[in-house]
C-alpha atoms as an extended CHARMM CRD file, in Angstrom:
* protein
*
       137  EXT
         1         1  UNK       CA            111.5590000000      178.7440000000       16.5040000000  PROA      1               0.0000000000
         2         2  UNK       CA            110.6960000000      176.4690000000       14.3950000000  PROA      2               0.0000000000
         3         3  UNK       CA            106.9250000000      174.7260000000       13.4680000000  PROA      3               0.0000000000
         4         4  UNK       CA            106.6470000000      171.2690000000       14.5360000000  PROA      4               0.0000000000
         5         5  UNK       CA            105.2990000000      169.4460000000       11.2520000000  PROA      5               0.0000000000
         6         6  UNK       CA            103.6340000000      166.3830000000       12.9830000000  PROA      6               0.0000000000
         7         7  UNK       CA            100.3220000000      167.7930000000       12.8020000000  PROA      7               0.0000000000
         8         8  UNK       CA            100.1670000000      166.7050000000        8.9550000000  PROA      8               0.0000000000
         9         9  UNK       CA            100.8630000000      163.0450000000        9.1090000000  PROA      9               0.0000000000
        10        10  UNK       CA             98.3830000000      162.9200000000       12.3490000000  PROA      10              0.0000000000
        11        11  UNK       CA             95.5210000000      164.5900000000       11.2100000000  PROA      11              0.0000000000
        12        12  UNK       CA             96.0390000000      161.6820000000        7.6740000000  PROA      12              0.0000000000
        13        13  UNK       CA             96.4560000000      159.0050000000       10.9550000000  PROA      13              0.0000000000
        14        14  UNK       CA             93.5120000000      160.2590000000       12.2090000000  PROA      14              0.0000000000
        15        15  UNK       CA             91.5620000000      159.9070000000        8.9300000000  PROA      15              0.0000000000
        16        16  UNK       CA             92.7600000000      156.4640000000        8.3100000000  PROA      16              0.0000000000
        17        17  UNK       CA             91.5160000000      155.0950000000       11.3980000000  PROA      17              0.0000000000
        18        18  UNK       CA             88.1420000000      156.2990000000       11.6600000000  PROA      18              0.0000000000
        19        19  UNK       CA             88.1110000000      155.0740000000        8.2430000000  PROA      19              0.0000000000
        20        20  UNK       CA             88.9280000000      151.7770000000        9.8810000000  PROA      20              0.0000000000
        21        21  UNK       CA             86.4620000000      151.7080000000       12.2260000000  PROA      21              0.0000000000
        22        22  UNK       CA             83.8710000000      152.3900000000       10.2830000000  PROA      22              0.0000000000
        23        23  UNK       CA             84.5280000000      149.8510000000        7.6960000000  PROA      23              0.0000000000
        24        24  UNK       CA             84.8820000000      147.3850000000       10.8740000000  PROA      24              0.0000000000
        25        25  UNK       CA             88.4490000000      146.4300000000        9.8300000000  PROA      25              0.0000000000
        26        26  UNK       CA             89.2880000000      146.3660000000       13.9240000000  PROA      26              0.0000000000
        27        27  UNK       CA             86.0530000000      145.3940000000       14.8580000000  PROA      27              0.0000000000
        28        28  UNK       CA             86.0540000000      141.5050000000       15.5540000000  PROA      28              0.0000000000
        29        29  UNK       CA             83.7620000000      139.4260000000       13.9300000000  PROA      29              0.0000000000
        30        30  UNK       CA             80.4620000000      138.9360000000       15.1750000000  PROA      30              0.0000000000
        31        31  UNK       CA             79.9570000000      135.1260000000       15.5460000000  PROA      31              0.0000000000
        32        32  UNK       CA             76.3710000000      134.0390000000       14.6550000000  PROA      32              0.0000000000
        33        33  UNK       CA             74.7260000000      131.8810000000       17.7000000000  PROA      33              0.0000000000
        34        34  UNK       CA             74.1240000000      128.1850000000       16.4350000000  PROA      34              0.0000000000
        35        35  UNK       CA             70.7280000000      126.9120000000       15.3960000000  PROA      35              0.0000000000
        36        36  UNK       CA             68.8790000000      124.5100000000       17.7450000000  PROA      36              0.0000000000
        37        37  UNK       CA             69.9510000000      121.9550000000       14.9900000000  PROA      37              0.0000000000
        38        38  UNK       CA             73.5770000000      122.8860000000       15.0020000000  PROA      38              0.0000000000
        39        39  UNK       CA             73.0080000000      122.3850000000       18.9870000000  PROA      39              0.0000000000
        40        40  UNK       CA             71.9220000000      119.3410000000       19.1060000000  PROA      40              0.0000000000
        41        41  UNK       CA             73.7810000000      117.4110000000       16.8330000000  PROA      41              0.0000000000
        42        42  UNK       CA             76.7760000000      118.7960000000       17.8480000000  PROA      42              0.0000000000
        43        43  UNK       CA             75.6810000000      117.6470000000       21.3010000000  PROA      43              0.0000000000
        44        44  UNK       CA             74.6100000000      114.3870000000       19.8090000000  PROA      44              0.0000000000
        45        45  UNK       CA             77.8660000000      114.0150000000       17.8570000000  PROA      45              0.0000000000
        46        46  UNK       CA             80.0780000000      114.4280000000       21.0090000000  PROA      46              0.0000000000
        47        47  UNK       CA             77.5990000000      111.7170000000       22.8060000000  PROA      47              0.0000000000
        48        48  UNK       CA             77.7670000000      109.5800000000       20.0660000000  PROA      48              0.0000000000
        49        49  UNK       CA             82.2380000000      109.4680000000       20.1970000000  PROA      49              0.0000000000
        50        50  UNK       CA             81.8150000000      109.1300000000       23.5880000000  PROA      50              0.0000000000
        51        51  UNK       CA             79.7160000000      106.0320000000       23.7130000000  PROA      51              0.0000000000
        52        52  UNK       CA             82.5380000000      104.4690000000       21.1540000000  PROA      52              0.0000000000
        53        53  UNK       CA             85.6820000000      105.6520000000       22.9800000000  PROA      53              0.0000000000
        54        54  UNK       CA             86.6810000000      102.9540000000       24.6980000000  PROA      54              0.0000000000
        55        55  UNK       CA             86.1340000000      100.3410000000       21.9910000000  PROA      55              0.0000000000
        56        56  UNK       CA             89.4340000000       99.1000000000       19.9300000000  PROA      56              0.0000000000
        57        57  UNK       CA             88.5580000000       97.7900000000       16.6490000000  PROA      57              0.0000000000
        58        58  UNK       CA             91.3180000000       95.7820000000       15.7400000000  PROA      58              0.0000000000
        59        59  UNK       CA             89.4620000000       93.7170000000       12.7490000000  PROA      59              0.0000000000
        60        60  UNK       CA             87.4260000000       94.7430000000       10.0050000000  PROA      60              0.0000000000
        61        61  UNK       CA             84.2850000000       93.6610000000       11.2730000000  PROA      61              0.0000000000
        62        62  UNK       CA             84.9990000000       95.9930000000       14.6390000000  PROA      62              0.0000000000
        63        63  UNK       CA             85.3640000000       98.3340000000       12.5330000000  PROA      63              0.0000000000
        64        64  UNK       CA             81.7420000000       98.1320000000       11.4000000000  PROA      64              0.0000000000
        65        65  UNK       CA             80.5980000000       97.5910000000       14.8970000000  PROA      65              0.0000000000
        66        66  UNK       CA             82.0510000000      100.7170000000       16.1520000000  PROA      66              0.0000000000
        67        67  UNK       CA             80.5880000000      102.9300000000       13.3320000000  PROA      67              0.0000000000
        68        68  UNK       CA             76.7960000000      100.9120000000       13.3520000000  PROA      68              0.0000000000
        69        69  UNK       CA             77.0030000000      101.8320000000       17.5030000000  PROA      69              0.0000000000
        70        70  UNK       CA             77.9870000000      105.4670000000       16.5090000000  PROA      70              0.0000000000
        71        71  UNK       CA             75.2190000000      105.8290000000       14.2260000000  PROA      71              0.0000000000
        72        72  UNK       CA             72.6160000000      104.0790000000       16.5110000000  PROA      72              0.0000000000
        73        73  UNK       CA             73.4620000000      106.5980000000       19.1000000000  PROA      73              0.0000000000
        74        74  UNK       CA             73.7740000000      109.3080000000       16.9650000000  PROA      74              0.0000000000
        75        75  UNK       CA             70.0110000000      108.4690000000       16.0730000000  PROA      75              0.0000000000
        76        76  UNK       CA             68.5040000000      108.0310000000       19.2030000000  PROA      76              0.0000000000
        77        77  UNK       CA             69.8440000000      111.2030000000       20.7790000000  PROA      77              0.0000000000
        78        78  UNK       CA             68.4110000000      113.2850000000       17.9130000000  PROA      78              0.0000000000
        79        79  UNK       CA             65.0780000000      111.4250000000       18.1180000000  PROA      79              0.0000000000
        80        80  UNK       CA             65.3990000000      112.5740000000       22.2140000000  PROA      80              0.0000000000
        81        81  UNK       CA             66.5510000000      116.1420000000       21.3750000000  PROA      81              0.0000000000
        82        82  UNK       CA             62.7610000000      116.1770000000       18.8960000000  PROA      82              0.0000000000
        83        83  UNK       CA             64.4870000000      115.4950000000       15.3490000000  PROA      83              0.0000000000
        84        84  UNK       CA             63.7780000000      112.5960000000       12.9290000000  PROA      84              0.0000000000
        85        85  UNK       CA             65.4650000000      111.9290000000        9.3700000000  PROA      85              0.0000000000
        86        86  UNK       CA             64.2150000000      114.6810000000        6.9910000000  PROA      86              0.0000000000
        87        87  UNK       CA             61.7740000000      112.3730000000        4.0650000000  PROA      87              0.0000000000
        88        88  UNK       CA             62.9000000000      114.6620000000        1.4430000000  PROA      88              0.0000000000
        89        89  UNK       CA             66.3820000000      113.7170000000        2.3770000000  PROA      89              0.0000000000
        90        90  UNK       CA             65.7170000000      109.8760000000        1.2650000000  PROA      90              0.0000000000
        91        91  UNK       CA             64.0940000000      111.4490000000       -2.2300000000  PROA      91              0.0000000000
        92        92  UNK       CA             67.0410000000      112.8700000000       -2.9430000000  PROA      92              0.0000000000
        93        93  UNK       CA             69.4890000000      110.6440000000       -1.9650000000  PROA      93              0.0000000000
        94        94  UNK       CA             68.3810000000      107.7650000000       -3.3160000000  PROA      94              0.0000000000
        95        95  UNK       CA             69.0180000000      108.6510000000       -7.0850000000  PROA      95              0.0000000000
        96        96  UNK       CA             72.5150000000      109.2180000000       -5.7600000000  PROA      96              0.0000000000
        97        97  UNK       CA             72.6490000000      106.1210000000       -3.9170000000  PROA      97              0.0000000000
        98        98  UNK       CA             71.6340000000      104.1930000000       -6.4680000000  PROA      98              0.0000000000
        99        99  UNK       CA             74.5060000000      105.8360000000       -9.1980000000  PROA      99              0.0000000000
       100       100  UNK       CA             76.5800000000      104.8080000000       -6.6610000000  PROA      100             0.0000000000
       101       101  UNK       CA             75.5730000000      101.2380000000       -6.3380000000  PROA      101             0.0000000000
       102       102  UNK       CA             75.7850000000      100.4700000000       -9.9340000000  PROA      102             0.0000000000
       103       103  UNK       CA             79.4810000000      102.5980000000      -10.1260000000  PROA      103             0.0000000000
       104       104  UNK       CA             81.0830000000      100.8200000000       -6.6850000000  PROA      104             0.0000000000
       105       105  UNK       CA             79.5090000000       97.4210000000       -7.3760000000  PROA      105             0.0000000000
       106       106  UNK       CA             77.3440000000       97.4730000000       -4.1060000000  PROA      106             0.0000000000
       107       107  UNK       CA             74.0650000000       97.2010000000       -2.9980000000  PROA      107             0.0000000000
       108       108  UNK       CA             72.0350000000      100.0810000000       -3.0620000000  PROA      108             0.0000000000
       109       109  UNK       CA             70.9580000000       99.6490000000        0.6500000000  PROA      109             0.0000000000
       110       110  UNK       CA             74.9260000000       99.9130000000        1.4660000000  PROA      110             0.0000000000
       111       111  UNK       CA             74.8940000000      102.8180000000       -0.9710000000  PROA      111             0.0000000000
       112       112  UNK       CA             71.9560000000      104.8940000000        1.0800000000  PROA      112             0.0000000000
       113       113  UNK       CA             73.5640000000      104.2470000000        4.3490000000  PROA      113             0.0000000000
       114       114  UNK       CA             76.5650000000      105.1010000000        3.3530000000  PROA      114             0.0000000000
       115       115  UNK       CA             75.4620000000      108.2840000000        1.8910000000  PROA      115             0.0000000000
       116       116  UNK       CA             72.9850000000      108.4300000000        5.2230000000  PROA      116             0.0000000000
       117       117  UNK       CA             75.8300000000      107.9680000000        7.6750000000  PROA      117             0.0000000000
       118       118  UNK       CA             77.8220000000      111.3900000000        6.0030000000  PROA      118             0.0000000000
       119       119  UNK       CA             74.6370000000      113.3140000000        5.7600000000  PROA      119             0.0000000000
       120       120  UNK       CA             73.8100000000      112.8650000000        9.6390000000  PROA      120             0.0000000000
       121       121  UNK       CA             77.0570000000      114.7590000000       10.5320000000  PROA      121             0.0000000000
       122       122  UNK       CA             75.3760000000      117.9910000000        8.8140000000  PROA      122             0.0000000000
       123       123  UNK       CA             73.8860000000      120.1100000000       10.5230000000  PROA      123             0.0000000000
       124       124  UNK       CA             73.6800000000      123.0750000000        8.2970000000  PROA      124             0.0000000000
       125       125  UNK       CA             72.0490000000      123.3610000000        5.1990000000  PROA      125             0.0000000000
       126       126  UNK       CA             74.4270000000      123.5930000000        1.6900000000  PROA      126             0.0000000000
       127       127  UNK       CA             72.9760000000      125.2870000000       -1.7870000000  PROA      127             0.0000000000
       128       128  UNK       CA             70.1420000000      123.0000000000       -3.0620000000  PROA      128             0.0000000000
       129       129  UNK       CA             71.2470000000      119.7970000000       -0.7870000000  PROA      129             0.0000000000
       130       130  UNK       CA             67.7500000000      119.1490000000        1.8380000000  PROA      130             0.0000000000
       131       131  UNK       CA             69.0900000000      118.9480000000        5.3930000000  PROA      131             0.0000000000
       132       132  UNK       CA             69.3970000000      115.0410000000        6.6800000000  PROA      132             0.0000000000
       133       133  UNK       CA             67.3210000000      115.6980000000       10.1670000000  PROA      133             0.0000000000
       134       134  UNK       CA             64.3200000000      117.2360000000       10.1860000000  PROA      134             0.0000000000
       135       135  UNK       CA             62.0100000000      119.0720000000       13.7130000000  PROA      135             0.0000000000
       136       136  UNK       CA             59.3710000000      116.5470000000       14.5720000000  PROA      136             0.0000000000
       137       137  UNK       CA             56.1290000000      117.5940000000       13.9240000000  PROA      137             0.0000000000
C-alpha cells in the first residue's frame, strides 16, 4: 500500500493562507465613515442638482443661470447644515485668482468665483490646500 503524498502540498496550502489572512489579503477593506463635512456637502451637493434638474439651458446665459442657482443653493444648505466659507480659503485663493485674471484676461472677481465655485465641491482636505467650508463658530 502505498502513502498518499497530499499531506505535503496541504500542510504548504495551509501555510499560505494563514499567511493570507494575516496580512489581510482576503480581508475586505475597511471603509472609513465620512466626516460630518463629507456629510453634508454631499447632502448639499445632491440638493443643490436637484433644485437645477428640471431647468434646460439652451443659451449661454442659461447656462450661467443654472450654475449661479446651483451655487446659491449649494450655499445656503451648508450655511443650514452650520458651515460658512473657510477665511483662510479667500487668503489663499486670491493670489491664485488673481494669476489667473491677468493669464485668462478676466476680472479677478470672475477669477475668485471661479476658483470658489470648484473649491465648494471639496469636501476633504488635499496636502497644503485649506478646506473651502469651514464649522461655524
Amino acid at each position: 500500500m502505498t502513502k498518499p503524498r497530499f499531506y505535503i502540498p496541504g500542510i504548504f496550502l495551509l501555510l499560505g493562507l494563514a499567511y493570507a489572512i494575516n496580512m489581510d489579503w482576503l480581508q475586505a477593506p475597511q471603509a472609513r465613515a465620512p466626516t460630518p463635512l463629507e456629510k453634508a456637502g454631499n447632502d448639499c451637493a445632491g440638493i443643490a442638482d436637484n433644485a437645477v434638474a428640471h431647468m434646460q439651458a439652451v443659451v449661454a446665459f442659461q447656462v450661467l443661470e443654472k450654475e449661479g442657482r446651483k451655487i446659491n443653493v449649494m450655499r445656503r444648505c451648508m450655511a443650514d447644515h452650520g458651515y460658512m466659507a473657510n477665511p483662510k480659503w479667500l487668503a489663499y485663493g486670491a493670489p491664485m485668482a488673481k494669476e489667473q485674471a491677468l493669464k485668462n484676461g478676466i476680472s479677478e472677481a470672475e477669477a475668485i468665483e471661479s476658483l470658489r465655485r470648484l473649491n465648494m465641491m471639496v469636501f476633504t482636505a488635499k496636502d497644503q490646500q485649506p478646506i473651502y467650508w469651514v464649522a461655524k463658530p
